[in-house]
C-alpha positions as MATLAB code, in Angstrom:
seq = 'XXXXXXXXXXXXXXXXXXXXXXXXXXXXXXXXXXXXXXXXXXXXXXXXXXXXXXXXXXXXXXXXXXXXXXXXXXXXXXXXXXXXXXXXXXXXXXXXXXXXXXXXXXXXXXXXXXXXXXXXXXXXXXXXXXXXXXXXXXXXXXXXXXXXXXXXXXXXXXXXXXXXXXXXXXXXXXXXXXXXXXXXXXXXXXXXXXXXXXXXXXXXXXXXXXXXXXXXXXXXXXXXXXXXXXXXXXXXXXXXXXXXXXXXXXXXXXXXXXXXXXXXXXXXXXXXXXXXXXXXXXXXXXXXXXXXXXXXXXXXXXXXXXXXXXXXXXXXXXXXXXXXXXXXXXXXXXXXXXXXXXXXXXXXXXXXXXXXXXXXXXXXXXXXXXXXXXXXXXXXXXXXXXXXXXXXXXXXXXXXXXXXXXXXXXXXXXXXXXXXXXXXXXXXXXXXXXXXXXXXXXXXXXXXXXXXXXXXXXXXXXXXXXXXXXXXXXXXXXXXXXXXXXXXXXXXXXXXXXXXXXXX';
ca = [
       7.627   28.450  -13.119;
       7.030   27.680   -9.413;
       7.349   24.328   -7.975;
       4.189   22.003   -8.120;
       3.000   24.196  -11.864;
       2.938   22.246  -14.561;
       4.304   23.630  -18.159;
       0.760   23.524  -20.548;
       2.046   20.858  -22.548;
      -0.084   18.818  -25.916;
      -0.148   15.033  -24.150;
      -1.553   12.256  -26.326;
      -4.927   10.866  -25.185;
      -5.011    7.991  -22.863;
      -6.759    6.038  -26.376;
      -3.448    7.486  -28.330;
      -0.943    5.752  -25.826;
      -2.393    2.624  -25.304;
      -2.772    2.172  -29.012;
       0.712    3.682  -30.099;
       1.602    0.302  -27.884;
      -0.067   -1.871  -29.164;
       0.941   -0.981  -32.762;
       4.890   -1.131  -31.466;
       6.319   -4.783  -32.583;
       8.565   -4.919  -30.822;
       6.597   -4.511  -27.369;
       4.671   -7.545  -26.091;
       4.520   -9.126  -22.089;
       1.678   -9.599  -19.896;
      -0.329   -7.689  -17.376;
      -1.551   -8.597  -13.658;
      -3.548   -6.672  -11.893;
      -5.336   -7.752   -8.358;
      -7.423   -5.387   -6.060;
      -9.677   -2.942   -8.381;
     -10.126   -4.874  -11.636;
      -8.258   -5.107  -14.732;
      -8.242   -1.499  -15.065;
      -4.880   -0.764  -17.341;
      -5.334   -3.759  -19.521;
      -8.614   -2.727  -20.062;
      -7.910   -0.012  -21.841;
      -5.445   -2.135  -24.726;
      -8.004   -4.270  -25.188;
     -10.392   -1.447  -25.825;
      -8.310    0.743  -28.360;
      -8.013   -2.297  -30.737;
      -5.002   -4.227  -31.875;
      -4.095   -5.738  -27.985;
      -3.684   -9.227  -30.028;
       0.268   -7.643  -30.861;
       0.939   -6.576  -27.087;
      -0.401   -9.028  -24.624;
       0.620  -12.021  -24.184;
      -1.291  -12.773  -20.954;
      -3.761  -11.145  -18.910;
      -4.587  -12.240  -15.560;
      -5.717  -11.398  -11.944;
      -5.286  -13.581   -8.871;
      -8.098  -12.286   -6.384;
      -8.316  -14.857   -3.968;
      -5.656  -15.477   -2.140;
      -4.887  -18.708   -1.622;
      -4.722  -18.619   -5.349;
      -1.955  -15.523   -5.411;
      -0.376  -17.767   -2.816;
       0.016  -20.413   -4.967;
       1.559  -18.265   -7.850;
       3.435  -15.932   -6.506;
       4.587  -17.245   -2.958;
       3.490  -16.565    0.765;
       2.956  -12.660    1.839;
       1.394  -11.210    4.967;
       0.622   -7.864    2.985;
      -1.573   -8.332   -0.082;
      -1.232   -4.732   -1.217;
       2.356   -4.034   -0.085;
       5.774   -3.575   -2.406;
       6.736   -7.243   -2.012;
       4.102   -8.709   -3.206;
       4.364   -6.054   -6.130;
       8.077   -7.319   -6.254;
       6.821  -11.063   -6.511;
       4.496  -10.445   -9.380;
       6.914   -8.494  -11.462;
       9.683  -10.923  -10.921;
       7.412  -14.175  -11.815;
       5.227  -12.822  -14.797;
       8.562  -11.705  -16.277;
      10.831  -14.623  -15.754;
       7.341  -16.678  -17.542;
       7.613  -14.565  -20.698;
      11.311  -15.038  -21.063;
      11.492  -18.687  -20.568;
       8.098  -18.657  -22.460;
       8.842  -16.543  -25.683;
      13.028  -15.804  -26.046;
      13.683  -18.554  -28.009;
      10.735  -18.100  -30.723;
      10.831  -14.065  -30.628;
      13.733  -12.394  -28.457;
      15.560  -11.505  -31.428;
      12.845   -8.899  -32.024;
      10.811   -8.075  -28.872;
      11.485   -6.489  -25.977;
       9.497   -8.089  -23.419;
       7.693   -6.677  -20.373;
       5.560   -7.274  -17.400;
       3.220   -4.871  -15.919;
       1.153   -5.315  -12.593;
      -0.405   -3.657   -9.821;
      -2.223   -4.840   -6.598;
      -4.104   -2.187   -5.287;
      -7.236   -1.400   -2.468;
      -9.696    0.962   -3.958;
     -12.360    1.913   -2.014;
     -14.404   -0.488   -0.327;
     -18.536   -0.262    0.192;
     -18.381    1.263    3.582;
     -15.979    3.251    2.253;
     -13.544    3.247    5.348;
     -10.148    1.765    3.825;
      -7.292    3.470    2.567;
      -7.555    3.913   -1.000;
      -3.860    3.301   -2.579;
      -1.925    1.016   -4.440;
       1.686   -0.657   -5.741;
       2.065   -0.471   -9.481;
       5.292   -1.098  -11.471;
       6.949   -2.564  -14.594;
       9.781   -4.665  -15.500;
      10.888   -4.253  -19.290;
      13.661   -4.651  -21.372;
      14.526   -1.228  -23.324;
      15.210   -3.191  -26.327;
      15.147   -6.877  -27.743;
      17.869   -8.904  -25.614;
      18.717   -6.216  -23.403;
      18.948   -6.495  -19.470;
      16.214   -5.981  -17.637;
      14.803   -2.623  -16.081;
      11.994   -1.503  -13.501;
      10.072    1.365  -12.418;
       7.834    0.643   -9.245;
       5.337    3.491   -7.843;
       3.012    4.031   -4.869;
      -0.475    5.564   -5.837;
      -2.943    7.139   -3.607;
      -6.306    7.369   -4.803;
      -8.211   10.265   -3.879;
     -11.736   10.095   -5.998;
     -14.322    9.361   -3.346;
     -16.360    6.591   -5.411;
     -14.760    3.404   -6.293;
     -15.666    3.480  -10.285;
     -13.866    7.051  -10.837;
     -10.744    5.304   -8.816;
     -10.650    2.372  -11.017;
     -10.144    4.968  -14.026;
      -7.763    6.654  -12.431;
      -5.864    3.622  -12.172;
      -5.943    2.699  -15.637;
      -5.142    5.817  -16.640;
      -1.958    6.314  -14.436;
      -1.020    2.855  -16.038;
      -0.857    3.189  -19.043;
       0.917    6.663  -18.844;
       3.539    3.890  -16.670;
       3.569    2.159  -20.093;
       4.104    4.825  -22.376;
       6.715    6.634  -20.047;
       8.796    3.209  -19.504;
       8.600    2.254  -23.630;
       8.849    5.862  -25.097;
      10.820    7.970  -22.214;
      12.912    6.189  -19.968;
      15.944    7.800  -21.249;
      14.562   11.081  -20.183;
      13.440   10.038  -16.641;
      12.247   13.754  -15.382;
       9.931   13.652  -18.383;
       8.481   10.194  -17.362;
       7.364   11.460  -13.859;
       5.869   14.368  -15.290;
       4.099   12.111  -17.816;
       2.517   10.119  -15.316;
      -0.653   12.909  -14.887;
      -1.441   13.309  -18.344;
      -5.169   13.250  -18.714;
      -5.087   13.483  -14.812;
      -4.512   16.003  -11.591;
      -3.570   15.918   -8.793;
      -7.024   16.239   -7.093;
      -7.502   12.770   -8.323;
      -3.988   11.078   -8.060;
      -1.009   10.802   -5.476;
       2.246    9.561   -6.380;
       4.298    9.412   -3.045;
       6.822    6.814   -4.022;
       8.584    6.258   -7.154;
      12.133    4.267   -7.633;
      13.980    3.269  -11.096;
      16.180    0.561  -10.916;
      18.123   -1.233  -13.548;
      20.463   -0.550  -17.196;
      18.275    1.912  -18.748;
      18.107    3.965  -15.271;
      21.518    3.223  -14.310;
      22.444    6.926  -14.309;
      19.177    7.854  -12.364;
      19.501    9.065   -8.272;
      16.573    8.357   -7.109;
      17.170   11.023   -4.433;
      16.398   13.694   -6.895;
      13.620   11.506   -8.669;
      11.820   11.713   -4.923;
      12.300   15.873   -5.288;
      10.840   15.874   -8.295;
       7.532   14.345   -7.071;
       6.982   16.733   -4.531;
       8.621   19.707   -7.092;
       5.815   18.934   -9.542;
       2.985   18.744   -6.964;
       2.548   14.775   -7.377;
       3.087   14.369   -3.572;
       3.613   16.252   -0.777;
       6.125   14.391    0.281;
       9.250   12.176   -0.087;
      11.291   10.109    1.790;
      14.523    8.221    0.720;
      17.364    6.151    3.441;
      20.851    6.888    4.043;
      21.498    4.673    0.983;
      19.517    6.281   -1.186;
      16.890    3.650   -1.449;
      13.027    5.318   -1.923;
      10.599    4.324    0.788;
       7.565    4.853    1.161;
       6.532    6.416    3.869;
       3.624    4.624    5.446;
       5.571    1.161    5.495;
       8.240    3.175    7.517;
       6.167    5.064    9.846;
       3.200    2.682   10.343;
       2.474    2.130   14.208;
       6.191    3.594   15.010;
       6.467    6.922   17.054;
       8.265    9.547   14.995;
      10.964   12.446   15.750;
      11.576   14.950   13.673;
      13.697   17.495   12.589;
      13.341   20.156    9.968;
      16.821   21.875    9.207;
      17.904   23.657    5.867;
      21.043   21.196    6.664;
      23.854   23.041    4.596;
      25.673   21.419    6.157;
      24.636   19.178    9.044;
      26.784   20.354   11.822;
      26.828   19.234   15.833;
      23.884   21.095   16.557;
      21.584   18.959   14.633;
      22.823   16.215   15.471;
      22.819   16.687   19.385;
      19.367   18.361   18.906;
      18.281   15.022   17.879;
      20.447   12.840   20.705;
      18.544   15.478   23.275;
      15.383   15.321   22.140;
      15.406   11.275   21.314;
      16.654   10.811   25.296;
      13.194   13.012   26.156;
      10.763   11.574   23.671;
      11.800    8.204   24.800;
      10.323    8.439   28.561;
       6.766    9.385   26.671;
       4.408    7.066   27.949;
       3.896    4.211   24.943;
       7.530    5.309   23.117;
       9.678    2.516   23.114;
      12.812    3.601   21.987;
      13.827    1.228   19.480;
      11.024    1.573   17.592;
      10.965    5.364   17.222;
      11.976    6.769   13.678;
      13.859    9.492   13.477;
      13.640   11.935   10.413;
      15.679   14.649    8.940;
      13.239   17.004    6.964;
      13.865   19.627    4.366;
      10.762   21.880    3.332;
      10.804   22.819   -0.410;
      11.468   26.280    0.524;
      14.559   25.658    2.334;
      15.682   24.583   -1.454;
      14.192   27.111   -3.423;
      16.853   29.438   -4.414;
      15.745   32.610   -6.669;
      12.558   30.494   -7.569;
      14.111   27.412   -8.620;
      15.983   24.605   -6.813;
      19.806   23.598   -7.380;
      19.787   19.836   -7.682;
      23.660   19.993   -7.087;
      23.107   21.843   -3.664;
      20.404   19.275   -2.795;
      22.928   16.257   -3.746;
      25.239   18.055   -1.360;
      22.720   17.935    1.717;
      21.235   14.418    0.731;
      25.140   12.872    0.977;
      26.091   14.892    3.797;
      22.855   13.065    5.994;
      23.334    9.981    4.565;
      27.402   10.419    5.942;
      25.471   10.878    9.295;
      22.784    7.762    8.534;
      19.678    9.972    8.700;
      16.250    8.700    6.585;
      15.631   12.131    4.774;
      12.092   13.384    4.262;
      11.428   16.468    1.688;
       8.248   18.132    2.225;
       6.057   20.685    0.609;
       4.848   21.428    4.248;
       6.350   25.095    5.360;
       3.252   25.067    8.177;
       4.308   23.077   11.400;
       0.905   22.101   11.813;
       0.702   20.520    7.618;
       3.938   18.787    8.832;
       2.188   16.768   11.744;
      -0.931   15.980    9.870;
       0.911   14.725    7.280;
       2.812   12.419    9.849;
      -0.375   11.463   11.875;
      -1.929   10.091    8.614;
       0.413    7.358    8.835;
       1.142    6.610   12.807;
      -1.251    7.280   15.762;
       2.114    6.594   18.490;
       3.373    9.901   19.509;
       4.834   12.246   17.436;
       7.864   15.136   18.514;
       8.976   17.536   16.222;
      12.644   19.052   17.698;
      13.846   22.786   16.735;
      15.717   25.714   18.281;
      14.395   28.465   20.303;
      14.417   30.650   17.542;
      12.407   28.485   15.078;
      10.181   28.649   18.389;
       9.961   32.471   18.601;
       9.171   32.288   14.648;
       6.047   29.767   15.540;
       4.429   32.187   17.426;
       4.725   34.872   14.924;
       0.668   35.385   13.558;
       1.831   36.898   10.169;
       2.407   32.753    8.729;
      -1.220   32.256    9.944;
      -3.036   35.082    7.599;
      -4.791   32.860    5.509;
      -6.058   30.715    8.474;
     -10.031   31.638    9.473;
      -9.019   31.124   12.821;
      -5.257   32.273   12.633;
      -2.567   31.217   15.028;
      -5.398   29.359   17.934;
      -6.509   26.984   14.479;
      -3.310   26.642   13.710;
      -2.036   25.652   17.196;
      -5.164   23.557   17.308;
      -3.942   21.387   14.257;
      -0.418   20.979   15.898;
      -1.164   20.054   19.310;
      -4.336   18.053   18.509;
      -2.908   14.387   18.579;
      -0.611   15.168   21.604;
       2.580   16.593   19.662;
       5.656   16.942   21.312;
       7.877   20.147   20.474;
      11.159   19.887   22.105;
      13.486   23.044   22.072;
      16.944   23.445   21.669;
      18.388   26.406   23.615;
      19.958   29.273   21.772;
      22.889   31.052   22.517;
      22.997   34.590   22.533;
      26.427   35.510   20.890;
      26.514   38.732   22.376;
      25.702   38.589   26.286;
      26.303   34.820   26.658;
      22.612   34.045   27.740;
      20.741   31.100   26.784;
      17.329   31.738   25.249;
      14.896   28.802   26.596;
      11.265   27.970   26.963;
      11.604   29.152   30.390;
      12.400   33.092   29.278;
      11.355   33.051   25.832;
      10.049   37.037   24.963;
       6.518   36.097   23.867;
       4.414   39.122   23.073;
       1.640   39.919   25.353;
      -1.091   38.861   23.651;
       0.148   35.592   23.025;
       1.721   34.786   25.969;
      -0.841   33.309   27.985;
      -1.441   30.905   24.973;
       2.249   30.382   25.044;
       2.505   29.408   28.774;
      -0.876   27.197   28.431;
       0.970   25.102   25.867;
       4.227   25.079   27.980;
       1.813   23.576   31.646;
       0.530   21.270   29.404;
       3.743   19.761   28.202;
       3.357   20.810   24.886;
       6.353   22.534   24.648;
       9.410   20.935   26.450;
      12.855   22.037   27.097;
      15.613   19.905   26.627;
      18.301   19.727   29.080;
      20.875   16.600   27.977;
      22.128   19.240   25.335;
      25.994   19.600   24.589;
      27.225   23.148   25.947;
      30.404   23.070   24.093;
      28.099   22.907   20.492;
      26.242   25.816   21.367;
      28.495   28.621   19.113;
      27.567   26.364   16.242;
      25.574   28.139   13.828;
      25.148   26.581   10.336;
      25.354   29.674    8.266;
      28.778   31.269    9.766;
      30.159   27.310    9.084;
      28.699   27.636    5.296;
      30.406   30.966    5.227;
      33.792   29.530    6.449;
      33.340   26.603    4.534;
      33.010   28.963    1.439;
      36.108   31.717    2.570;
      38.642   28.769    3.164;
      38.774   29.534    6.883;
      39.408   25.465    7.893;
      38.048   26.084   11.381;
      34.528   24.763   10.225;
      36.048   21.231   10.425;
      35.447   21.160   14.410;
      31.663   22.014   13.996;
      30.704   18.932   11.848;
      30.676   15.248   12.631;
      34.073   13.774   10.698;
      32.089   11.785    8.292;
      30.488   15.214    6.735;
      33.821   16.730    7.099;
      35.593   14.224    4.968;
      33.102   13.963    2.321;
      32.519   18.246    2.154;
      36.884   18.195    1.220;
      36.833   14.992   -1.090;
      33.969   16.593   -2.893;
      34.212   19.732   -2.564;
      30.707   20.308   -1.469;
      28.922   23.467   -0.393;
      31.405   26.090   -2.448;
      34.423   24.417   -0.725;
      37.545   25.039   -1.959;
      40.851   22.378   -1.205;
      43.182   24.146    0.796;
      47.272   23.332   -0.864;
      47.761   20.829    3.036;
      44.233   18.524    3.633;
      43.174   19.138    7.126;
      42.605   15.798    9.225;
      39.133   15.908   10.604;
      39.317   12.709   13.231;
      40.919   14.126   15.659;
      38.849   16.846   16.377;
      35.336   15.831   15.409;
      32.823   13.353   17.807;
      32.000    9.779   15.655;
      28.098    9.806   14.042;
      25.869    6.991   15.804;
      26.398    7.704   18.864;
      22.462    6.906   19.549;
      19.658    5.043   16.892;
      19.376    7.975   14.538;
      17.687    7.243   11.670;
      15.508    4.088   13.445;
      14.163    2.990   10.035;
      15.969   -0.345    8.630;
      18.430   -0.627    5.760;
      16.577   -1.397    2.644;
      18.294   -1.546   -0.783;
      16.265   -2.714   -3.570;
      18.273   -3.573   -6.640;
      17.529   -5.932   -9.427;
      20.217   -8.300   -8.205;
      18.265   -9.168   -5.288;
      14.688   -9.338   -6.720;
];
């Protein structure tokens, strides 16, 4: 099965869910719901037998009013305040109902605070929806939080959506959270994708304790729920349009295996150039590491141990990873622009360059490689290119004498007047023999000189862990000594968040 297909599975009706709930003793909390009506709670009501599940129903549209119950916020629709509600509504039941009934419920809360579409129709249509339960009567608590985008163009056909998506939430968190995988596949029944985007998704607490939410963000975009992921160097999920909104953005798109020098001077070159664009200010640019799906897919399917590898081996180098379904450039920056209108530079070697102006990836395009080039460039993109050393003469390859072919080439030196296409110069010349598959290959033969061509910290962690097919060699091989310190300049330029139930 390729990535994004869904296995033709029998799924219980939306009706069959919500009243398999309600006919479960041992499930009862309340729901809140603000921004598109009381669309999930709606739908115990209507199935019969809600009298055994909810113990409150509520929704606190004005504001002043969800000021006053669940605390100050200058985002309405946003993951704190999602955070607030949870937290409150479930701290109620328990002090509420534990003494008469915790021997025999497991209590929940459920809420959501969304923006559907307005009249004019000119908002963004999305939402923050999430649950805090307990597994079983008396246990600790658990949570499951999710970022929806709504993509039916009338309001009405949103609100179903909504309700449909939670109540799946409630069914997957009750009847599957030991089977997390499962859950997020659940979360489209009596759906597609046409209708419903999942971009975010994080499980946090005992029942999930065993979950990486690292692979839980591949698994969106594997199953076609987003096209899109993006997770810190701590592993924390974030969702992208609270980390890119109004920030300029640099990226890189690397297969990563391993992250070596090159990358990571790639990015110190092209951040010191993408910081004298006019409007950048450099502290506010984020920078992104970015894997496509098919730089994972190995004989059709993808191996979650050699994706572990990559994701520790960035974090080890503080990078904010972002896994796309994207393999066009051009996908890649309107993806991005849909969240930031500052500047935007995407960073790759001359070689990836020379493959960007090769018309067989633009087939399927009416208007082949000039549409394509037309999508890229259209919001003033930035590509800035690494030079690439030719192994056997010495020469660098640069945007300067880069072999176009002749038909293209006027195109090519259009783009490169313009400033389209920049070469960087503050480049390390002694990183320039790096290549990342001959240091995968000496990684995997034993050869230890592969040590030198990695920062220390991915060094280190490829021997204690054996990562990438490494074997240990009988003496360990100090890396320090020969390897340049990570940090060097703001890489990732996104701030540490770590969400855990302690802190909420």
């Amino acid at each position: 099965m390729s990535h994004g297909e869904r296995t033709v599975v029998e799924r219980p009706s939306t009706e069959r869910k919500a009243l398999a709930i309600n006919l479960d003793p041992r499930r009862y909390g309340s729901f809140a719901e603000i921004g598109a009506g009381q669309e999930v709670v709606r739908w115990f009501f209507r199935v019969g037998g809600a009298a055994g599940t909810i113990a409150k129903s509520m929704s606190a549209y004005d504001m002043k009013v969800s000021d006053a119950i669940y605390g100050q916020c200058d985002r309405y629709v946003s993951r704190r305040r999602l955070e607030d509600m949870l937290r409150i509504e479930h701290s109620l039941n328990i002090e509420r109902l534990r003494e008469h009934r915790g021997d025999t419920t497991a209590f929940f809360a459920f809420a959501d605070t969304v923006s559907a579409r307005n009249f004019q129709g000119t908002n963004e249509c999305h939402g923050w929806m999430g649950i805090r339960f307990h597994a079983h009567p008396r246990d600790e608590d658990s949570q499951i939080i999710l970022h929806v985008r709504m993509l039916d163009d009338d309001n009405a056909a949103q609100q179903e959506a909504l309700g449909i998506v939670g109540v799946n939430l409630l069914w997957g968190a009750f009847f599957m959270h030991h089977e997390p995988e499962k859950l997020i596949e659940s979360l489209l029944d009596n759906l597609s994708t046409r209708r419903i985007e999942i971009d975010m998704i994080e499980f946090s607490g005992i029942a999930f304790r065993h979950v990486d939410n690292r692979v839980m963000s591949l698994r969106l975009v594997q199953l076609g729920l987003s096209s899109a992921a993006m997770f810190s160097a701590s592993g924390a999920v974030l969702q992208p349009s609270e980390v890119l909104y109004k920030r300029p953005i640099l990226v890189e798109r690397g297969s990563f295996r391993p992250p070596t020098h090159v990358n990571l001077d790639m990015l110190r070159a092209a951040h010191a150039k993408f910081s004298l664009e006019p409007g950048v200010e450099p502290d506010q640019i984020v920078t992104l590491a970015e894997i496509t799906m098919c730089n994972l897919l190995s004989n059709g399917d993808i191996d979650l141990r050699d994706f572990i590898a990559r994701a520790d081996a960035l974090a080890a180098c503080g990078m904010t990873v972002l896994i796309s379904d994207y393999f066009e450039y051009y996908r890649l920056a309107a993806y991005l622009a849909r969240y930031s209108k500052k500047k935007i530079g995407i960073t790759m070697g001359a070689g990836s360059l020379l493959q960007l102006f090769d018309e067989k990836y633009y087939s399927e395009l009416d208007g082949g490689i000039l549409e394509s080039f037309g999508r890229l460039f259209k919001n003033d993109l930035k590509l800035y290119i690494y030079p690439l050393l030719d192994q056997n003469t010495g020469a660098l390859q640069t945007v300067q004498n880069m072999e176009i072919s002749a038909d293209l080439r006027k195109l090519y030196e259009h783009l490169v007047e313009r400033g389209c296409i920049q070469q960087l110069e503050a480049f390390d010349p002694k990183h320039l023999n790096t290549f990342s598959r001959e240091v995968l290959r000496l990684i995997q033969s034993g050869d230890m000189s592969w040590v030198k061509q990695v920062p220390w910290e991915v060094a280190e962690l490829i021997q204690q862990r054996g990562l990438f097919g490494f074997k240990k060699p009988s003496k360990p091989v100090s890396t320090a000594a020969t390897n340049i310190p990570v940090g060097t300049f703001p890489l990732a330029g996104t701030p540490s968040i770590d969400f855990n139930l302690t802190n909420l």
